[in-house]
N, C-alpha and C positions, 0 to 999 in steps of 0.2 A: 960697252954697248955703243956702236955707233950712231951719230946724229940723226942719220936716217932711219935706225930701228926705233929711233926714240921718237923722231918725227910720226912713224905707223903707228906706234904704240899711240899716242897720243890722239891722232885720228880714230883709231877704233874704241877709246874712251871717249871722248865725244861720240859718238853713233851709240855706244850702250849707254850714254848721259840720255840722250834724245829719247832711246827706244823707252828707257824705266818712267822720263817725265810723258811719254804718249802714251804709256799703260797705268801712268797715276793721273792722268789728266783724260783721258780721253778712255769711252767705251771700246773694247777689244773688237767686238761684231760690228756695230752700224759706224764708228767712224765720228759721231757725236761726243761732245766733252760729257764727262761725267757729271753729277749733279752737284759735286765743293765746285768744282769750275766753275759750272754755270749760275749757281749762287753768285760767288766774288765779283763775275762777268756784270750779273744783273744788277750789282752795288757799284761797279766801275761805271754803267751806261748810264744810270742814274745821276750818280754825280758828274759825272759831266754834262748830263744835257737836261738840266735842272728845267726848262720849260715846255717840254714834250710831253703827252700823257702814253703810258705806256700801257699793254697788255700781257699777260701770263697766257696761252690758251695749251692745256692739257690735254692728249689722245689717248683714252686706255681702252684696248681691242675687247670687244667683247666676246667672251667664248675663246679665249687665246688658248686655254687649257688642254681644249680639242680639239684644237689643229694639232698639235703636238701630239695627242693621242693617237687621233686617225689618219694624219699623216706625216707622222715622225718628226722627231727635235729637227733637221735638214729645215726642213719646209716653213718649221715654225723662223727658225733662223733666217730662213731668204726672206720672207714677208717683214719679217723687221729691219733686215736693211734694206728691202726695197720700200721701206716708211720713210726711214731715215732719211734715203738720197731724197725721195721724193719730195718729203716736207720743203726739206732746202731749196731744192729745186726751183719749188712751188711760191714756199712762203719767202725766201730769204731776201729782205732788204737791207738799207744802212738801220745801223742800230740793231741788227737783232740778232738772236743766238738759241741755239741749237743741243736738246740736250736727252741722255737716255735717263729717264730719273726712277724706273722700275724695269720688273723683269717684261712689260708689254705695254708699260704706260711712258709716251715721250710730252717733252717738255716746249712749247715757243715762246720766246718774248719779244716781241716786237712794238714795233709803236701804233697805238690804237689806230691810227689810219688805216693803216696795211691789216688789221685785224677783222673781229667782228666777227658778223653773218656771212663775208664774203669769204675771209679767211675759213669758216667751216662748212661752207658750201665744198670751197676746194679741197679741204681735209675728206669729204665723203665722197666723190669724187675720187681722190685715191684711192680709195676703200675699196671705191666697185671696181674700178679699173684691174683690182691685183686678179690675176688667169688662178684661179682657184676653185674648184667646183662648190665653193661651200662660200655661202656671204659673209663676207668682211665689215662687220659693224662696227664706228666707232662710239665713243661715248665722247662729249667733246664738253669740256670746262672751263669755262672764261672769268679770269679775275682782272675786274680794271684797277690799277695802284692808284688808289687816292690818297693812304697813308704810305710815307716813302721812310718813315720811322721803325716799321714794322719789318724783321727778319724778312730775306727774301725766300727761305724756306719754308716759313708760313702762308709768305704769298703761294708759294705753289701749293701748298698744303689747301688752303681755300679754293685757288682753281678744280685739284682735284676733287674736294668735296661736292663742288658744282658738277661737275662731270659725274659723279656715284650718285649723285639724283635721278640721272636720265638711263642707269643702267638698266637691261634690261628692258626699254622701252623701244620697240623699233619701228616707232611713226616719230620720236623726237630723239636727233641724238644731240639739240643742244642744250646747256643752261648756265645761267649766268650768276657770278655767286650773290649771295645777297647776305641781309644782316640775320636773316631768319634762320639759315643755312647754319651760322654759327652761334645763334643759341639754342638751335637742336642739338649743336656739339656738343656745347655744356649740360643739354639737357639728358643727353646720354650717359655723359661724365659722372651725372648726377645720380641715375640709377643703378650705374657701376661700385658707388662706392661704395652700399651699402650691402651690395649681392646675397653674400657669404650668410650675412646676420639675416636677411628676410629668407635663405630657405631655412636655416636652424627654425625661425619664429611659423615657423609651418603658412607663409604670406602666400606660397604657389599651392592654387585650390583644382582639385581634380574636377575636370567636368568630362562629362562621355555624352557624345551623339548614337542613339541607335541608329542599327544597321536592320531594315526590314526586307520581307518578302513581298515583293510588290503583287503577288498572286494575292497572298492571303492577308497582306496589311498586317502579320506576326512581327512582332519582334526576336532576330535571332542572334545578337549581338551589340556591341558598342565598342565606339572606340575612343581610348583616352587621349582627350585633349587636358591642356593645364593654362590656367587664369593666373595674372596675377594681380593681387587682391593689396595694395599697396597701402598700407595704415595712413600718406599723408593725401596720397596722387589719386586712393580710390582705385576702380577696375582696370588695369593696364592690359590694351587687349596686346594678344600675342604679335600683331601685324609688327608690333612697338619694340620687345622685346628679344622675340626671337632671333631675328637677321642680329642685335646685338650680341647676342650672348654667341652667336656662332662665327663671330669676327672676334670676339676675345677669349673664345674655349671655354667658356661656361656653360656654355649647351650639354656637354661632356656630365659636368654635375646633374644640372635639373633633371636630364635624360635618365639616367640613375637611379635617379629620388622618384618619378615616375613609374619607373617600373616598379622600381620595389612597392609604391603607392597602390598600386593596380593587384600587382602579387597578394598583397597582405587584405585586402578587401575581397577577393575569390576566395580566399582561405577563412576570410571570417562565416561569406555566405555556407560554404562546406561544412564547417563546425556547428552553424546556429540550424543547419536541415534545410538552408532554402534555396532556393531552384538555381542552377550556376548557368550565366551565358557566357560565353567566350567576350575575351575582352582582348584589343588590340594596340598593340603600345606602339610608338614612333623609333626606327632605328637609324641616324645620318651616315655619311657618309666619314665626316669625322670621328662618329663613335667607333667606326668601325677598324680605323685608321691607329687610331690613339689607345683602345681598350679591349680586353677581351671579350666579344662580346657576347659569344658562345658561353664560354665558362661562367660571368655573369648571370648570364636566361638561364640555363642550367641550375646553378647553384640556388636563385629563387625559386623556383619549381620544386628544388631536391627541400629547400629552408621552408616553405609553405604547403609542403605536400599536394599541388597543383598536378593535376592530370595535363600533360602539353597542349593537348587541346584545346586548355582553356584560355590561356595565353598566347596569339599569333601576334606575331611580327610585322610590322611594313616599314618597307625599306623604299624611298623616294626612289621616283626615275634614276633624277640626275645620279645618284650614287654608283650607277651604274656607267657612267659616261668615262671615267678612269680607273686602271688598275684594277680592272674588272677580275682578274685572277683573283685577288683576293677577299675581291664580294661574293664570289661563287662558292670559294672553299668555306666561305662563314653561313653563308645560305644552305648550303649541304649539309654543314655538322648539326644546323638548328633542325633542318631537315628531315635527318635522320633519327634524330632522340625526337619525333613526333612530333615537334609545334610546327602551325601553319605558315605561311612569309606569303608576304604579299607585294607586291610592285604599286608601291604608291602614286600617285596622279601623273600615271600614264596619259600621255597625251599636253602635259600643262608646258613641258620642254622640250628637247631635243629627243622627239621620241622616232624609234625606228622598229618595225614591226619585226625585221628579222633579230630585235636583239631577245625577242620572246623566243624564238628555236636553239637560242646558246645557253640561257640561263634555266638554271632549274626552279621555281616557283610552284604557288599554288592556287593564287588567287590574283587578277590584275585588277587594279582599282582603276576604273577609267575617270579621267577629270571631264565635267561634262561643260568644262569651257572649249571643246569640239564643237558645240554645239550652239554656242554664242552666235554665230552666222544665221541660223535657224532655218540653211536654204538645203539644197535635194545634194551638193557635195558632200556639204559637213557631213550628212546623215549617211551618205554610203560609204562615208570613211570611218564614223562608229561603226555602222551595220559589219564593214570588213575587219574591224579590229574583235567585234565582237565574234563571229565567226572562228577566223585565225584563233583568237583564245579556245572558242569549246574543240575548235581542230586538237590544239595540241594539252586539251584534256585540262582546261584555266578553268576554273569561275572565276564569271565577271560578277563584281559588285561598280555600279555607276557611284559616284560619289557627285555630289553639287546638284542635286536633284529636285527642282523650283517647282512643277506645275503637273497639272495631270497629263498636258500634252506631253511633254517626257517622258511620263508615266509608260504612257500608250506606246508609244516608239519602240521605248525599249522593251517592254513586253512584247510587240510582235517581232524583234528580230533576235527574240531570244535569253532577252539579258532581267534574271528575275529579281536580283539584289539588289538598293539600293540604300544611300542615307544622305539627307541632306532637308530642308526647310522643310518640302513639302511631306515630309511626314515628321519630323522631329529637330528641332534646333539645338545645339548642344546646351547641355542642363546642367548643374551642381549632383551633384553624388548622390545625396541625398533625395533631390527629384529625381533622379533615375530609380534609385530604389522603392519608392512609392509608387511612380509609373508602371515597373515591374513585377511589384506586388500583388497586381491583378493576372491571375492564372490566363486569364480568357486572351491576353494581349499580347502572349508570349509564345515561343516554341524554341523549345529545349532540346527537341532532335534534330532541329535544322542550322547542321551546322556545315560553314563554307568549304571544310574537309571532309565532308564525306560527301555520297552521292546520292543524286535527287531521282524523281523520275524524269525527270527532263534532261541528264545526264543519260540515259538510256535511250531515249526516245531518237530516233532518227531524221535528223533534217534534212530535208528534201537540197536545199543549198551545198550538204557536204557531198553529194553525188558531184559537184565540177569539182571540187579540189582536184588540183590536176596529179597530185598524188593518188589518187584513191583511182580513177580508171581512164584506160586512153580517149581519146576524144570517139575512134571509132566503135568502140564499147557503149559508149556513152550514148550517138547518134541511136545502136540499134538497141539501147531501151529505151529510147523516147520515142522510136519512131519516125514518124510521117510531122514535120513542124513546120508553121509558114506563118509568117509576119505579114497582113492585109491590110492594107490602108482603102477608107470610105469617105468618099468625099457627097455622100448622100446620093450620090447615083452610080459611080462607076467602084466597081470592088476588084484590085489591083493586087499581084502578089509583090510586098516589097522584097522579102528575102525567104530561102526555104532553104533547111538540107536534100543532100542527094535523094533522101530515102521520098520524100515530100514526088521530087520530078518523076523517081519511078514510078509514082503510083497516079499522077496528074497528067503527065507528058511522053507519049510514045513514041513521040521523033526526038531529034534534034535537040537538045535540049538550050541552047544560042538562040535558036527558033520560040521556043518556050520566053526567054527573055523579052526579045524583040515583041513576044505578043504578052503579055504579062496580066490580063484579065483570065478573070476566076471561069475555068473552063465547065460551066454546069449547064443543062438544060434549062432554054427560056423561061419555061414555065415554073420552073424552080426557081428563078432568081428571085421571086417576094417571099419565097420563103425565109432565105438567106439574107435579104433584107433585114426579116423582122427580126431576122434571129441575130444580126448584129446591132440591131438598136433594143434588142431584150437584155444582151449584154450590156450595153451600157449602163441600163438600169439596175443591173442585176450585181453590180460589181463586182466581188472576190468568187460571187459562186456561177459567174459564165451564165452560158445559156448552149444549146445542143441545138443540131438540127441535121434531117439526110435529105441528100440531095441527090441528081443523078448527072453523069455525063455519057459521050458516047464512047465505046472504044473500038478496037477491033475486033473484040469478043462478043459486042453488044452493049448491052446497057450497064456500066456499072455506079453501083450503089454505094454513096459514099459516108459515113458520119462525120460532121465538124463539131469540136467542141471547142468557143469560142470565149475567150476573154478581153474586157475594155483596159488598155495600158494608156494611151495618152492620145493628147491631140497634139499635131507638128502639120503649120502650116497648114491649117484649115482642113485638115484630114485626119478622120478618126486612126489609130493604129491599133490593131487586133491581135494579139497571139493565137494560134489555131494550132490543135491536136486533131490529124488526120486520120481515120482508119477504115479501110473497105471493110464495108458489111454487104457484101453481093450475097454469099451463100447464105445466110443472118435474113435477110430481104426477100429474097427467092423463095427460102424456106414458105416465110410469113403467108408468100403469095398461094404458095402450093396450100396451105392452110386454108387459105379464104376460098380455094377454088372446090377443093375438098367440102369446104362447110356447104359452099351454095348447093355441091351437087348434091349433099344430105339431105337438105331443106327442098330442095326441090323434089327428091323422092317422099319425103314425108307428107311434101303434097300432092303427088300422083300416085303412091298405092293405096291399097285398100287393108294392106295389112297396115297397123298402125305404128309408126315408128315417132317416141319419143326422145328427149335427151333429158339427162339430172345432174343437174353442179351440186356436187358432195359435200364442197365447203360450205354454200347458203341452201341445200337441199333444198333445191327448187326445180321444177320439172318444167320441161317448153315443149312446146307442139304446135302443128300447122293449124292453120284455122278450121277445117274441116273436122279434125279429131276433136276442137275443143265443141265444135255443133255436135257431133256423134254423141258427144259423152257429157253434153250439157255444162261445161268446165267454166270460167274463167279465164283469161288470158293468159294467166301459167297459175302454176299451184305453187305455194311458198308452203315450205315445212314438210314436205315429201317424209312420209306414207300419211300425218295425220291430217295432212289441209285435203289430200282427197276423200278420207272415210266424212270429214266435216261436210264435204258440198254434197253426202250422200251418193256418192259411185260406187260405194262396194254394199254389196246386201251384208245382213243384218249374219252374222254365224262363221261369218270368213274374214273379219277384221284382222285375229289375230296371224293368221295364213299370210296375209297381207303385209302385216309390220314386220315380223319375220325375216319376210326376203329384203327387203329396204336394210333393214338391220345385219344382213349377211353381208351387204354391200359395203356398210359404212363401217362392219368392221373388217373389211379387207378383201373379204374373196372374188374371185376373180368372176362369178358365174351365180345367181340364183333367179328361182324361179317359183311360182305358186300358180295353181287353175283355181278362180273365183266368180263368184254370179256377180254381175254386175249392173245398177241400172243404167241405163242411156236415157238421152236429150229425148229423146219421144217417148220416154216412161216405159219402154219396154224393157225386160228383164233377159239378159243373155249371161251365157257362162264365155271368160274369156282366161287365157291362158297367157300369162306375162312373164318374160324373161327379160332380166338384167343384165349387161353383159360391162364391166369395169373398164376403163382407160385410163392407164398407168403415167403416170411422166418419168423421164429418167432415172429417179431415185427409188422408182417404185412403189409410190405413194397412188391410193388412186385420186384419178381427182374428176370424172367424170362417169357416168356411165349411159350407157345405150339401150333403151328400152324398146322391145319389141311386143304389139299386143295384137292376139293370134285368135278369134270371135271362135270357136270350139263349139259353140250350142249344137250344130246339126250331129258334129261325132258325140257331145253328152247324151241328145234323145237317144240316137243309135244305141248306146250303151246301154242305154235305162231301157230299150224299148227288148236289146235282149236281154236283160238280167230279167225283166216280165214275163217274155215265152218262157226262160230256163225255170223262173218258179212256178207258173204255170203246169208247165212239164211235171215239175216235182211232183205238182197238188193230185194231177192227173193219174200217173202212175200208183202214187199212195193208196189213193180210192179204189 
C-alpha cells in the first residue's frame, strides 16, 4: 500500500472518528449535545467559574403528542429543530450550553443574568412565532444552583419537576423550583411504596355518584369512582393519586380491581332480588394500550352473570387524541356484546366535534367546565354540541352539574341527564345503597341505552341541519320571515327571505331596501305597536296581530306573528312569521255583511225571523219580536226558557220541545203549529220552522227560525170543519 492510500485511508478514519463522537455526543435531529454531554459540560462551567450563579431553564411542549398525530412525525421533527436553532439563537451567551434531554423536553444553562423571566418571556415567544395552525405551548422550569455538590442530572431533574407544575396551565407557563416541589417527590415516593400491599388490604373504597333525570329528579344510574382510604394519611383524594399511578402504570391494576369491584356488587344486587342500575366504570387510554380490555369486560359479565347493560364503559376524551384505530376496534367489540361506552368529559380537552362523526359511541358525557364563562358563547357551544349529539342519535349526560340555573339550560336545549353536586356528591357504597333503597327515588327503566320519548320527539332545531334539507326546502316551509327592529317609533325591516319581499314588495326589490319601513296602513300602525310591545311581555309565547297594506289588487290582509329576541343598540329586534290572510279576511267580512243584512230583515218583516246557537241553546231576535211576544232580551235554554216566560199555551208544550229536539239531534229541518200567547195577552196560533246551519264537518251549529202568525188560516179551518158538521147534523134529521 502506498503512502498516499495510507494517507486517505487515514483521513476517512478520522471523519468516521468525528461522525461516531457527533452521534454519541450530540442529538441526531436538532444539532444540540445530548444530555452525558451536557451534564459534564455543566460540571466543567461550574468548576471553572466558581463565582457566577448559574441557571437550569427546562422547555417541554405541551401536547407534543398531537402534533405528531395530526400532523405527522415530519412536522413534529421541524418544530423541534426550529426550537433548538432558536433557543440558541435567542438565549445563547458565554457560559452556556444547549441540550435535547427528552423526546420534546430541551435543556438551558446559562448564567442567572441572561436567565429568568426574561429568558421565558423569550422561550414563549418562540412558541407563538412557530407557522403552525395549532398553539405551541411551553411549560417552562427554572432551577437556580445553589447547591453545586448536587449531580447536575438532578439539577435538571428539579427544573423539570418545576416545569410539570405548570403543565397544562395555559395562563402560567412559568415556575420556579422550590423546596416544596421536592418533598412532594418524596411524598410520592412515599405512597408508591407501599401500592401493591394497600390494594391486597382492600385501602381503595368504592364510591358512585348518581346519574339523574333532570325531568323527573329519578335516579337512573351511578358511576364508579375509587377513594383511597390510607390507614396512616386518612382520605387521599383521587386529584393526589391518580395522575401518580398513571405515570408509573399502576392505574392498569386499580383499574381492574374496580371493575371487578363494580361487577361483583350488581351480581350481589341480582341474587339478593333487588332493583339493578347500570353502573359505570372508568377505561384510560393506557388500559387500553397495555390490556385486553374487551376480553376483561367480557369475562366479568360472563364470571357474574351481568346483563351488558348493566355495566357501561367511559373512555376519557383524550384517549381518543392517538391511535385512534385502536380505540375504535375495542369500542366496537364492547359494542357489539351489548355494553354501553361512553366519551368521557368531552369538552374538558382537546375536544373536536367532528371526532363524534368517526367514532362509534353511545353516550357523550359533557364536562360542564363549558360553562365556566357562564356568558351567551359558552352556552351556544353546549347548545351545538348538545344538538350534533341527539343528530348523530348520543345521549348526552352533563357531568359537573352545580346549580338549578344549569339545571334549566340544559333542560331547554334538550339535554335531560345529568350528575354532579347539585343533585348528589359522590357517596361510599354503602350510602348509595340506602339512598337506592327507596323505590320512590329511583327508575329502573331509564336507561342511557335505550330510548326515551324525547328521543322521538322532534326538534324544531334539527330542521337546519344542513343535512337534513336544502336551504331552499327549508325557506318554503317557513315561509314569509323578517327580522324588525323598534326603536319605540319607527318599525324597520332588518333582514327578510325572498318569500317575506314577495309577499311585502311589488316592485323592485333594491327599492324595498332603500325604503325599509314596515309597509302597513296608517291606521294600523298602533295596532302593530301594541302588538310588539305585547311581545315583549309576552316572551316565548309572541303575541299576533292583522294588519293591512295596499297593493295592486287592493287591500291585502296580512297576519304577523311576533317574537321578543333582543335589544342591539337601543332597538328592540323582533322575529316575524308572515302569512296573507286576504281570502281568511274577506271571508269574515262577507260574514258580517251577511249577518247585518239578516238582522236588518228581522227587523223590517213582519214574518218573524229568529236565530239559535245550539251549543248554548239560546235564541236572539230583533226587538220588535221580543215586544210582539212579551220575551226578554233572548231566551237561554231554548224550547224550556220559552214555555217558562209563558209563550206557548198550555196542551202544545210537548209539540214544541219536540222540534228543538229534532234540531239538536241533527236534522236538517223541523217544524210544529202552536197557540201561542203575545205581549198584549192575546192568544194566536203560530207556525214555526227550524231550519239547521251546518259547518264544514257537518255538525250543526246554528239554526234559523222562522215564525209564521196562521190564526186567520186556523179560524178558516175551524170555521169549515163547522159548516161540514153542521152539514152532517142537517142531513141526518
Amino acid at each position: 500500500m502506498t503512502s498516499q492510500n495510507i494517507e486517505s485511508l487515514e483521513i476517512q478514519i478520522k471523519q468516521l472518528e468525528e461522525q461516531l463522537r457527533f452521534y454519541r455526543d450530540y442529538d441526531s435531529l436538532t444539532g444540540v449535545c445530548n444530555k452525558h454531554v451536557f451534564y459534564e459540560t455543566i460540571q466543567q462551567i461550574l468548576n471553572a467559574v466558581p463565582n457566577e450563579v448559574f441557571q437550569i431553564i427546562t422547555v417541554d411542549i405541551e401536547r407534543f403528542r398531537l402534533i405528531n398525530d395530526f400532523y405527522g412525525t415530519e412536522q413534529g421533527d421541524a418544530l423541534l429543530q426550529y426550537l433548538a436553532h432558536q433557543l440558541q439563537s435567542e438565549l445563547a451567551c458565554e457560559n452556556s450550553c444547549f441540550s435535547r434531554i427528552g423526546s420534546d423536553v430541551f435543556a438551558v444553562f446559562l448564567p442567572s443574568k441572561n436567565g429568568g423571566e426574561k429568558a421565558a418571556d423569550k422561550i414563549v415567544n418562540i412558541c407563538r412565532n412557530y407557522p403552525l395552525n395549532m398553539e405551541i405551548i411551553p411549560a417552562i422550569g427554572i432551577y437556580e444552583i445553589t447547591d453545586r455538590s448536587i449531580r447536575a442530572s438532578l439539577m435538571c431533574d428539579r427544573s423539570v419537576m418545576a416545569g410539570k407544575s405548570v403543565k397544562g396551565n395555559y395562563v402560567h407557563h412559568l415556575a420556579w423550583y422550590n423546596d416544596s416541589m421536592r418533598n412532594l417527590l418524596i411524598e410520592e415516593q412515599d405512597l408508591l411504596n407501599n401500592v401493591e400491599t394497600s390494594l391486597a388490604n382492600h385501602e381503595f373504597e368504592i364510591y358512585i355518584q348518581p346519574k339523574c333525570n333532570m325531568k323527573t329528579g329519578l335516579i337512573v344510574g351511578g358511576e364508579v369512582l375509587v377513594r383511597w382510604n390510607h390507614p396512616l394519611k386518612g382520605l387521599i383524594p383521587p386529584t393526589v393519586f391518580i395522575p401518580l399511578f398513571e405515570r408509573n402504570g399502576f392505574i392498569k391494576k386499580l383499574d381492574a380491581y374496580v371493575w371487578e369491584q363494580a361487577a361483583r356488587w350488581l351480581h350481589q344486587r341480582k341474587q339478593q332480588g333487588l332493583s339493578v342500575l347500570p353502573l359505570s366504570v372508568n377505561v384510560s387510554r393506557s388500559d387500553i394500550f397495555s390490556m385486553d380490555v374487551f376480553a376483561m369486560i367480557k369475562a366479568l359479565a360472563d364470571k357474574y352473570e351481568l346483563d351488558a347493560a348493566w355495566l357501561e364503559i367511559e373512555v376519557t376524551e383524550s384517549a381518543y387524541s392517538s391511535r385512534t384505530d385502536e380505540i375504535i376496534q375495542v369500542i366496537s367489540q364492547l359494542m357489539n356484546e351489548g355494553f354501553t361506552v361512553s366519551m368521557d368529559d368531552f369538552g374538558s380537552g382537546y375536544s373536536s366535534l367532528n371526532i363524534l362523526k368517526d367514532i362509534n359511541i353511545n353516550v357523550l358525557k359533557l364536562d360542564m367546565r363549558f360553562l365556566d364563562n357562564n356568558d351567551r358563547k359558552s352556552k351556544d357551544i353546549v347548545e351545538s354540541v348538545v344538538h350534533m349529539a341527539k343528530w348523530l342519535d348520543l345521549k348526552v349526560i352533563a357531568e359537573g352539574v352545580e346549580n338549578r340555573e344549569q339545571v334549566d339550560f340544559l333542560l331547554g336545549i334538550g339535554c335531560v341527564y345529568a350528575q354532579g353536586f347539585y343533585y348528589y356528591r359522590p357517596m361510599k357504597l354503602t350510602a348509595f345503597e340506602e339512598l337506592i333503597s327507596d323505590e320512590s327515588k329511583i327508575d329502573v327503566r331509564d336507561h342511557l341505552n335505550q330510548k326515551t320519548l324525547e328521543d322521538w320527539q322532534l326538534n324544531f332545531k334539527d330542521l337546519f341541519h344542513e343535512d337534513m334539507m336544502s336551504e331552499a326546502l327549508l325557506n318554503n316551509i317557513l315561509g314569509q320571515v323578517v327580522l324588525y327592529s323598534f326603536d319605540g317609533q319607527d318599525i324597520r325591516v332588518m333582514k327578510a327571505n325572498e318569500q317575506y319581499y314577495n309577499l311585502m314588495c311589488e316592485h323592485d326589490m333594491m327599492d324595498f331596501y332603500k325604503h325599509d319601513e314596515l309597509p302597513i296602513l296608517e291606521e294600523d300602525r298602533p295596532l302593530m305597536m301594541a302588538a310588539l310591545l305585547k311581545a315583549n311581555e309576552n316572551g316565548d309565547k309572541g303575541s299576533e296581530v292583522i294588519v293591512r297594506r295596499y297593493s295592486s289588487k287592493g287591500v291585502l290582509w296580512v297576519k304577523i306573528r311576533l317574537f321578543y329576541l333582543s335589544e342591539i343598540n337601543n332597538k328592540d329586534i323582533y322575529y316575524a312569521s308572515v302569512s296573507d290572510v286576504s281570502d281568511y279576511m274577506e271571508t269574515i267580512e262577507e260574514l258580517k255583511l251577511a249577518e247585518k243584512r239578516f238582522y236588518l230583515t228581522m227587523e223590517s218583516g213582519r214574518d218573524t225571523i229568529f236565530e239559535l246557537d245550539i251549543a248554548t241553546r239560546t235564541a236572539y231576535y230583533a226587538k220588535h219580536t221580543q215586544d210582539d211576544f212579551g220575551l226578554s232580551d233572548c231566551v237561554v235554554n231554548a224550547p224550556e226558557g220559552f214555555i217558562e216566560q209563558g209563550s206557548v199555551c198550555e196542551g202544545y208544550e210537548d209539540d214544541f220541545i219536540q222540534m228543538y229536539q229534532d234540531i239538536y239531534d241533527g236534522k236538517d229541518q223541523a217544524s210544529c203549529t202552536i197557540q201561542a200567547h203575545m205581549g198584549d195577552d192575546s192568544i194566536v196560533w203560530n207556525h214555526i220552522t227550524l231550519t239547521a246551519v251546518k259547518d264544514e264537518n257537518g255538525k250543526s251549529v246554528k239554526a234559523v227560525g222562522l215564525i209564521q202568525n196562521v190564526t186567520k188560516e186556523k179560524e178558516m179551518e175551524m170555521r169549515k170543519k163547522q159548516s161540514q158538521q153542521t152539514m152532517k147534523v142537517n142531513s141526518a134529521g
